[in-house]
C-alpha positions as a Markdown table, in Angstrom:
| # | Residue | x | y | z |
|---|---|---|---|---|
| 1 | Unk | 0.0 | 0.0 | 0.0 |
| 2 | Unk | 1.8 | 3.3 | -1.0 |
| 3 | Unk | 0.0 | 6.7 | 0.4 |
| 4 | Unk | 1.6 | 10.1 | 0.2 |
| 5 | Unk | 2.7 | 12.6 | 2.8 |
| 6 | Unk | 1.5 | 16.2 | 3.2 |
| 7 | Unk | 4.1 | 17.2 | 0.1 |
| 8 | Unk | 2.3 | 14.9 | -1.8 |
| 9 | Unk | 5.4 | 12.6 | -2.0 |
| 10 | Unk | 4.5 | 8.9 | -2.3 |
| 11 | Unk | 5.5 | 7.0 | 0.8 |
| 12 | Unk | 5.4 | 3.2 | -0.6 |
| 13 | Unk | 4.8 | 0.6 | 2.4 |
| 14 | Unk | 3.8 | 2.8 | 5.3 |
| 15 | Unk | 0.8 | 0.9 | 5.6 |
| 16 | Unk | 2.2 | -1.9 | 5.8 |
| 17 | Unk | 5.0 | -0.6 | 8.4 |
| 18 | Unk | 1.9 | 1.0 | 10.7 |
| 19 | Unk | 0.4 | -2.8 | 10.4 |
| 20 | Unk | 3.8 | -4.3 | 11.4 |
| 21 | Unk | 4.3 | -2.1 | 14.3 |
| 22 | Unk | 1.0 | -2.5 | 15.5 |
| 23 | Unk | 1.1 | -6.3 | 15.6 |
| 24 | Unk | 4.3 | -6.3 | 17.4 |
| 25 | Unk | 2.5 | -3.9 | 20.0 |
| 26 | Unk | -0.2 | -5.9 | 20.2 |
| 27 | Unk | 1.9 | -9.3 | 20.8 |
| 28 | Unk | 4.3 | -7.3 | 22.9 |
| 29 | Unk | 1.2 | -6.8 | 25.3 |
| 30 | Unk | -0.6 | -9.9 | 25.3 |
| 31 | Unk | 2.8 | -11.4 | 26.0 |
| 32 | Unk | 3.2 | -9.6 | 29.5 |
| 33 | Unk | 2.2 | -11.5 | 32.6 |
| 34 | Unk | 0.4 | -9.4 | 35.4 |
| 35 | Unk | 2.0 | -9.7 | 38.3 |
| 36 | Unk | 0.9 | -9.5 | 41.6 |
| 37 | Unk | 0.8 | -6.4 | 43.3 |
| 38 | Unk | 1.9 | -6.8 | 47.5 |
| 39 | Unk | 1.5 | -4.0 | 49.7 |
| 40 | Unk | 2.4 | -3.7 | 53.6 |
| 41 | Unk | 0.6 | -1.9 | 56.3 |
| 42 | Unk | 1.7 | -1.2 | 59.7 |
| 43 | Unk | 5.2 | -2.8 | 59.3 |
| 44 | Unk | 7.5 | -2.7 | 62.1 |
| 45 | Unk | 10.4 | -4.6 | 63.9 |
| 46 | Unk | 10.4 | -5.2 | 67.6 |
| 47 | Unk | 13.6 | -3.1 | 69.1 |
| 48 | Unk | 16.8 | -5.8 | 70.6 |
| 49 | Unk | 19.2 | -5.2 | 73.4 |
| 50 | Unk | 22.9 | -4.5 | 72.7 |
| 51 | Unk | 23.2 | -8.6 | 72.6 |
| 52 | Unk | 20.1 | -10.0 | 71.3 |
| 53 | Unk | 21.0 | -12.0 | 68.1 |
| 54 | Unk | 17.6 | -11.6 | 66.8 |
| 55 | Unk | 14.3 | -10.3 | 66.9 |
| 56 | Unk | 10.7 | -10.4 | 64.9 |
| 57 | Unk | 9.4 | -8.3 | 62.1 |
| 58 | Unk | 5.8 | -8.1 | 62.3 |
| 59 | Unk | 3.0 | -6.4 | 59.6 |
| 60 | Unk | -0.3 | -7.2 | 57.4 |
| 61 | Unk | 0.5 | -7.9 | 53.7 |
| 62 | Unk | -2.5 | -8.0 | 50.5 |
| 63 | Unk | -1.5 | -9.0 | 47.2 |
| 64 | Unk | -4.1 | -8.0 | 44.1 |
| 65 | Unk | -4.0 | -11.4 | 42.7 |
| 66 | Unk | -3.4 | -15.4 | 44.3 |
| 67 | Unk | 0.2 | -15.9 | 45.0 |
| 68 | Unk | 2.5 | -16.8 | 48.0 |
| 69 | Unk | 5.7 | -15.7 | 50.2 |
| 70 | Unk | 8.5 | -17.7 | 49.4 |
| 71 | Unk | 11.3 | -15.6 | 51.0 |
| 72 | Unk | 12.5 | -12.9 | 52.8 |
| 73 | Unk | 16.2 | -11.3 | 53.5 |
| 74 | Unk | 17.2 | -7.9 | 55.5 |
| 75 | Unk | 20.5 | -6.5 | 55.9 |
| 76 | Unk | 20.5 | -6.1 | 59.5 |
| 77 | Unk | 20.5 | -9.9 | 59.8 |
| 78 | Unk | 22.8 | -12.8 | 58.1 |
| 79 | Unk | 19.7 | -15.0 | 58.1 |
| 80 | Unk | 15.6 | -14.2 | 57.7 |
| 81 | Unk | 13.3 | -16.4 | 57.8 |
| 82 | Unk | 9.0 | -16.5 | 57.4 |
| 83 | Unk | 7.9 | -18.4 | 60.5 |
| 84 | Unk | 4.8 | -19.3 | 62.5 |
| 85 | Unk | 3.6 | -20.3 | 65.7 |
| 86 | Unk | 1.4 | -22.5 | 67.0 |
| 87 | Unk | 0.7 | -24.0 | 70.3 |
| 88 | Unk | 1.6 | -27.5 | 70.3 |
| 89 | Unk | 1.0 | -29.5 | 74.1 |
| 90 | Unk | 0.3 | -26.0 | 75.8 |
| 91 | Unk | 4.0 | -25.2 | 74.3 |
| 92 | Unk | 3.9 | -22.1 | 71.7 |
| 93 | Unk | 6.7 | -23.4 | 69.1 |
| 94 | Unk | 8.0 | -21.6 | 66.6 |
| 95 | Unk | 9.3 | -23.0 | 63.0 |
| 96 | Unk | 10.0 | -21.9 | 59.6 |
| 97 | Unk | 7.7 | -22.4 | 56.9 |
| 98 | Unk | 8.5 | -22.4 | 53.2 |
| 99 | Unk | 5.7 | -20.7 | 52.3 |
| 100 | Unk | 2.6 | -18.2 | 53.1 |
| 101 | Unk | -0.3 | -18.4 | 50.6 |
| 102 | Unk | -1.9 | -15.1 | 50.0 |
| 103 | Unk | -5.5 | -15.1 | 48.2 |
| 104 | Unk | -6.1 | -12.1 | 45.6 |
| 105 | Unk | -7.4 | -9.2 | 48.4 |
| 106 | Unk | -7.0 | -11.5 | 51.5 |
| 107 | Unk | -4.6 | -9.2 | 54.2 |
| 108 | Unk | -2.4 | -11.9 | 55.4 |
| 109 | Unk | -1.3 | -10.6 | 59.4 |
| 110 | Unk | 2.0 | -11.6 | 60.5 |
| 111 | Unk | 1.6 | -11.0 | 64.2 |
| 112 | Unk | 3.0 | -12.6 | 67.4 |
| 113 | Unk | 1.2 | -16.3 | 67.6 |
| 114 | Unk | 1.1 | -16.4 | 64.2 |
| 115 | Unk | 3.1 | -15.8 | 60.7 |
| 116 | Unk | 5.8 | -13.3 | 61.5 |
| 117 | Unk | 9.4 | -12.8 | 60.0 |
| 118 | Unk | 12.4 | -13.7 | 62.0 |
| 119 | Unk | 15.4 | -11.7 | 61.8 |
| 120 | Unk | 18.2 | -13.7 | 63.0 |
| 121 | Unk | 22.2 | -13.6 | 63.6 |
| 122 | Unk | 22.0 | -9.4 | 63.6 |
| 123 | Unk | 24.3 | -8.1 | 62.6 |
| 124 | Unk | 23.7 | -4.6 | 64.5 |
| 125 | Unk | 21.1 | -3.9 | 67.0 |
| 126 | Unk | 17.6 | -2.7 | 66.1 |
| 127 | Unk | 17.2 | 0.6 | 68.0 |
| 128 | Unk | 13.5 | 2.5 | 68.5 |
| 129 | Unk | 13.3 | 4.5 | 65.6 |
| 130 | Unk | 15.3 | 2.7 | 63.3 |
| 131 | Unk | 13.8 | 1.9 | 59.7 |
| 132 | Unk | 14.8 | -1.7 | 58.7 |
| 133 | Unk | 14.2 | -2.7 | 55.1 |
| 134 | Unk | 12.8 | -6.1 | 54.3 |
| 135 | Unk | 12.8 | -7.5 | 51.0 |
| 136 | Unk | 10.0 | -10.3 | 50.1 |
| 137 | Unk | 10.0 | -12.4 | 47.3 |
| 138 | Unk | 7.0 | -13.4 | 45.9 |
| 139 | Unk | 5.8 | -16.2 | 43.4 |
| 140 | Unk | 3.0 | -15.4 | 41.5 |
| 141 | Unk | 0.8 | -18.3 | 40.3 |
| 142 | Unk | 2.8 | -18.3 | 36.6 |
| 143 | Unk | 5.9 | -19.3 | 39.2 |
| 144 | Unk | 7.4 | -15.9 | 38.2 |
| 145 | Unk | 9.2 | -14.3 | 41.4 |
| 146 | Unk | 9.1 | -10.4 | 42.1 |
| 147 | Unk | 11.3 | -8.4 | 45.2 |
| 148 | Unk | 9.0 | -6.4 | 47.1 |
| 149 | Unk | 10.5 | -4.1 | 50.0 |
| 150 | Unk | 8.8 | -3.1 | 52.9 |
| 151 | Unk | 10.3 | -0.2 | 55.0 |
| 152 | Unk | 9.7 | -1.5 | 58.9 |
| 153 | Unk | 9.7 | 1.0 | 61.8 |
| 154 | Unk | 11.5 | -0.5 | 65.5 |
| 155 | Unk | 9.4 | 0.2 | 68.1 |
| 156 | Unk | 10.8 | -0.2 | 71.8 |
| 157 | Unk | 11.3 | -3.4 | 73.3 |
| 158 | Unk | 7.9 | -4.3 | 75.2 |
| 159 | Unk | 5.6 | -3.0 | 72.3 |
| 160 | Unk | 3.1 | -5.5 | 70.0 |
């Protein structure tokens, strides 16, 4: 297809260069994956002594779409971990779990008692008014991962 330009001057295969490009565009978007989106409320960290080893960050995560928590790292600690608790022959124990599930809208509460994240091995102490970052990685349901980073606030030793 040939058309001209506002001089009149015949532009041979524009047409088909506007079709091509709008294909690719079109491809190029059905291609992409949405991925989920996680947002953190009320994130914090419970403040340590000079030689406490580790400590618990706590906070309510919603993701837009299914997925789960398959990770976590900080750089106030040499090891993180996602774990739970759960009171097993009146004992609460605590353990590491591999995974949290998150439903599409679902807040998911990491609290005391329950999911939380477990800073361990510190590597400095985590004073009242500190901000520790916390990176999460997240699976979606295509088994893509993302990094998600949540800014945590230490409150004083004592506080929940």
């Amino acid at each position: 297809m040939n058309t001209e330009n506002a001089d009149g001057i015949r532009m041979p295969g524009v047409g088909f260069a506007v079709r091509l490009c709008s294909s690719v565009f079109i491809c190029g978007c059905l291609s992409l994956s949405a991925h989920a989106e996680v947002t953190a409320k009320d994130a914090w960290v419970r403040g340590t002594v000079p030689a406490q080893k580790m400590t618990g960050a706590f906070m309510t995560l919603t993701s837009t779409e299914d997925a789960k928590i398959v990770g976590a790292s900080s750089p106030i600690a040499k090891k993180t971990e996602i774990h739970t608790s759960m009171i097993m022959n009146n004992v609460n124990q605590m353990h590491s779990v591999s995974s949290i599930p998150m439903k599409a809208g679902v807040p998911v509460e990491m609290k005391s008692g329950g999911y939380h994240v477990m800073l361990m091995d510190l590597v400095k102490p985590a004073n009242a008014g500190d901000v520790v970052p916390i990176v999460f990685t997240i699976e979606g349901k295509d088994g893509k991962r993302t990094q998600v980073e949540v800014k945590a606030q230490v409150r004083p030793l004592g506080s929940r």
